[in-house]
C-alpha positions in Angstrom: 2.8 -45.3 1.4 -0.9 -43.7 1.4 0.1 -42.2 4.5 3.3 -40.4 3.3 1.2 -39.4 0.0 -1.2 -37.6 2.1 0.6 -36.0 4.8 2.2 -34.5 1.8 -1.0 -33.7 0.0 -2.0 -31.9 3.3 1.1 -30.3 3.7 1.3 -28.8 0.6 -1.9 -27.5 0.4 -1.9 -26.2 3.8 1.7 -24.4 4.1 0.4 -21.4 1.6 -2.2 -20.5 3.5 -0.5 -20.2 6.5 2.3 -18.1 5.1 -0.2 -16.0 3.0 -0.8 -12.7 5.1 -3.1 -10.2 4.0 -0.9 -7.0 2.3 -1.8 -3.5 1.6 -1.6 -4.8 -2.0 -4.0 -7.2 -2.4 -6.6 -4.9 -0.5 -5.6 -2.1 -3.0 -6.0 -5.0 -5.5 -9.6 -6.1 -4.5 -10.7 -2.4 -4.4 -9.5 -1.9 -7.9 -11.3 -4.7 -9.3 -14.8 -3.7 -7.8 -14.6 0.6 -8.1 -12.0 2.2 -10.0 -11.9 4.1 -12.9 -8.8 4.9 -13.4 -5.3 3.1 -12.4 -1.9 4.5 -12.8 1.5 2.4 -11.6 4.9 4.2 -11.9 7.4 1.4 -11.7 11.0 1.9 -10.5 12.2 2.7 -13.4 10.4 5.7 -14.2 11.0 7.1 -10.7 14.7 6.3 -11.1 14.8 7.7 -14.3 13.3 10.9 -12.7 16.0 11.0 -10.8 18.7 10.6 -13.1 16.8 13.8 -15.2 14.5 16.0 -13.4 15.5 19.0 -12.0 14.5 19.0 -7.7 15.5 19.7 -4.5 17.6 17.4 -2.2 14.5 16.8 0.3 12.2 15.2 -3.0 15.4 13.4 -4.1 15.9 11.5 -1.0 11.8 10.6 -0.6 12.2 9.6 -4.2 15.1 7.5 -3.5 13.1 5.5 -1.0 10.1 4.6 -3.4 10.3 1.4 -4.9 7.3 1.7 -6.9 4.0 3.3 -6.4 0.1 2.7 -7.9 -2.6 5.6 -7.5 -6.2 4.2 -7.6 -8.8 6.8 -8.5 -12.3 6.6 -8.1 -15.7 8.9 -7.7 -17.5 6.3 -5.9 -18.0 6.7 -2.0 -15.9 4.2 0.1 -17.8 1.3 2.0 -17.7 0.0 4.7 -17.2 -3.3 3.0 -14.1 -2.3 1.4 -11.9 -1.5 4.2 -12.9 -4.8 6.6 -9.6 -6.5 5.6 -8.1 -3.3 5.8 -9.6 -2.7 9.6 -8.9 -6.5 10.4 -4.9 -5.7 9.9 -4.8 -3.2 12.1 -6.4 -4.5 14.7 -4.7 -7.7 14.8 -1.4 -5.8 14.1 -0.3 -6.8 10.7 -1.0 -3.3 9.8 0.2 0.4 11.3 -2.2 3.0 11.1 0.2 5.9 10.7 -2.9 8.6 10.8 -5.6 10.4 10.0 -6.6 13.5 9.4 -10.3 15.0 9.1 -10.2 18.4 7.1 -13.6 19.8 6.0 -14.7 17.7 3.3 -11.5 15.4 2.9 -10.4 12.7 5.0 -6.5 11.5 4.8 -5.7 8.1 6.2 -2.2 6.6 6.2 -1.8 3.1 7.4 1.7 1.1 7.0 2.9 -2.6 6.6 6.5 -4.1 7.3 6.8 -6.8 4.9 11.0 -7.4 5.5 13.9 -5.8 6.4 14.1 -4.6 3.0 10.6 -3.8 2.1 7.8 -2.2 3.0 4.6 -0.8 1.7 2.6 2.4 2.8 -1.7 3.3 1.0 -2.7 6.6 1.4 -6.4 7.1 1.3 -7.6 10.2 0.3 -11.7 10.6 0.4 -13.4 13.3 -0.4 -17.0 14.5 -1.7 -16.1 14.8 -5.8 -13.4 11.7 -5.9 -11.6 9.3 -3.8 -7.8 8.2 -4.2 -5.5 5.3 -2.6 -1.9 5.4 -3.7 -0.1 2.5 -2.9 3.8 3.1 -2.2 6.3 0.2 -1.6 10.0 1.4 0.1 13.3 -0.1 0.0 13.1 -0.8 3.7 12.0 1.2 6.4 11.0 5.2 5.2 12.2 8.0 7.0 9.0 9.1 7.5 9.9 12.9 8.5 11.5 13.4 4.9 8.4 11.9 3.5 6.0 14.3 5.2 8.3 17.0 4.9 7.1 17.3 0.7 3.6 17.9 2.3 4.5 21.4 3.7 
């Protein structure tokens, strides 16, 4: 009886952490708490109620169509080192996708992706440069078509 009562104490305490994988979230999430200044989350409902109203082209329709929800992070201080280890870790071990990046003058643009499921999956821009830096978080209903995306850029 001990026995079973422990093996299940052990199991239970043990099966989260090894199901809990580091997301894009809870990075974004553990930056917040330490650096920003100013946080802004546009659930589904306000994209799909942009949708249903606003007045835009069919190439912004579909990219809005594929946002779940998004979160934009702003802050003036400088990035660390320190807060992009997990970050860093994911990609090299392959949990993450670094999509790109892309050095322009004074701004740095760094796209890095995350499969979660079939049906989900979750993309943080960061966007550094020398007056303010900003992550936006997005989270798809499954896999983006990433030329459609980049397509609002041009």
């Amino acid at each position: 009886m001990k026995r079973t009562i422990t093996l299940m104490l052990v199991f239970i305490l043990t099966i989260p952490t090894l199901f809990a994988k580091e997301s894009l979230k809870s990075i974004v999430r553990d930056f917040q708490r330490n650096n920003s200044e100013f946080v802004m989350v546009i659930p589904s409902f306000l994209i799909k109620m942009g949708l249903a109203f606003g007045e835009m082209e069919d190439e912004e329709r579909e990219v809005l169509e594929m946002i779940d929800d998004m979160k934009i992070v702003i802050c003036e201080n400088r990035f660390d080192k320190a807060d992009w280890q997990a970050l860093d870790a994911g990609i090299k071990d392959g949990t993450f996708t670094e999509l790109m990046t892309v050095n322009d003058k004074d701004e740095k643009v760094r796209m890095v992706m995350n499969k979660k499921s079939e049906n989900k999956t979750e993309m943080l821009m960061i966007v550094e440069s020398n007056d303010e830096n900003v992550l936006m978080l997005f989270n798809f209903y499954g896999e983006p078509d990433m030329k459609k995306f980049m397509s609002l850029a041009d």
